[in-house]
C-alpha positions as CSV (number, residue, x, y, z in Angstrom):
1,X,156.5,-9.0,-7.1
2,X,157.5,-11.5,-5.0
3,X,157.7,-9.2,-1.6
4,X,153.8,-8.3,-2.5
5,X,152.9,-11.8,-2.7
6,X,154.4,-12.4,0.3
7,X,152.8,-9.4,1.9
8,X,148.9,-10.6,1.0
9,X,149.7,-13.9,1.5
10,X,151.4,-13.1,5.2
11,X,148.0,-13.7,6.7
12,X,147.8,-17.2,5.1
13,X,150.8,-18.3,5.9
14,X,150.0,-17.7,9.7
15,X,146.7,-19.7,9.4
16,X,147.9,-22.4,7.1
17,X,151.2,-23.0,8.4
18,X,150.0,-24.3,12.0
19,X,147.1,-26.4,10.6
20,X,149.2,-28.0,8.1
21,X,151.7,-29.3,10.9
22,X,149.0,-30.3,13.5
23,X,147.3,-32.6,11.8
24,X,148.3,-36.4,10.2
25,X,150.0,-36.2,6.9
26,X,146.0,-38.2,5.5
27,X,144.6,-35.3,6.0
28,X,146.8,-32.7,4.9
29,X,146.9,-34.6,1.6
30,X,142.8,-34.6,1.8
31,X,142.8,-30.5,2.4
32,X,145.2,-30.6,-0.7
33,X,142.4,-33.0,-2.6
34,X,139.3,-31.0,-1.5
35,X,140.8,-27.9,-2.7
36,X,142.2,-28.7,-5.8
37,X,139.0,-30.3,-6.3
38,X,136.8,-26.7,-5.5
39,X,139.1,-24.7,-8.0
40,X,138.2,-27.3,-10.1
41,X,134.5,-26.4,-9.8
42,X,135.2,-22.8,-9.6
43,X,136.6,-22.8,-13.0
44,X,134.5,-25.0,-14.3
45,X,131.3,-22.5,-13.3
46,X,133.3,-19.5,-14.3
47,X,133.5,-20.7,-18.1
48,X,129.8,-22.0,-17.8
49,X,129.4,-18.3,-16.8
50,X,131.1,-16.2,-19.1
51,X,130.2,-18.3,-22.2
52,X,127.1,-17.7,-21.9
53,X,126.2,-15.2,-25.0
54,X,124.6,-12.5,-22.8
55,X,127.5,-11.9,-20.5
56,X,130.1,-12.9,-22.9
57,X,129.3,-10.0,-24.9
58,X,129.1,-7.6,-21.8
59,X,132.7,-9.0,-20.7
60,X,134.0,-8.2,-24.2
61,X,132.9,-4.9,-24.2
62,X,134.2,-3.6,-20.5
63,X,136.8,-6.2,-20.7
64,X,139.7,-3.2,-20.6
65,X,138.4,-2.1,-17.4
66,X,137.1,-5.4,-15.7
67,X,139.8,-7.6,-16.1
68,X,142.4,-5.1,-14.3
69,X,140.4,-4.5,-11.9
């Protein structure tokens, strides 16, 4: 598990890695803020989404093959 992690994450790490140590410790801390922040939303409008009765009742029935996926 961990080597495939490491495998899809490779890329990221090779982006990340060099912005994280160019820039002041303010804004590395700010990246960390904003993005915390936008998963925040993210799931926020995911449970909005898939409570909604319409869809909720289409996720429950493909469920088994969605969620996998």
């Amino acid at each position: 598990v961990a080597g495939v992690t490491l495998a899809n994450g490779g890329d990221n790490i090779g982006v990340y890695t060099p912005v994280f140590l160019s820039v002041e410790p303010l804004a590395a801390v700010a990246y960390c803020i904003v993005f915390l922040a936008l998963v925040a939303v993210l799931v926020a409008l995911a449970k909005f989404v898939a409570t909604r009765p319409p869809i909720a009742e289409v996720l429950e029935r493909w469920e088994h093959i969605l969620f996998p996926i």
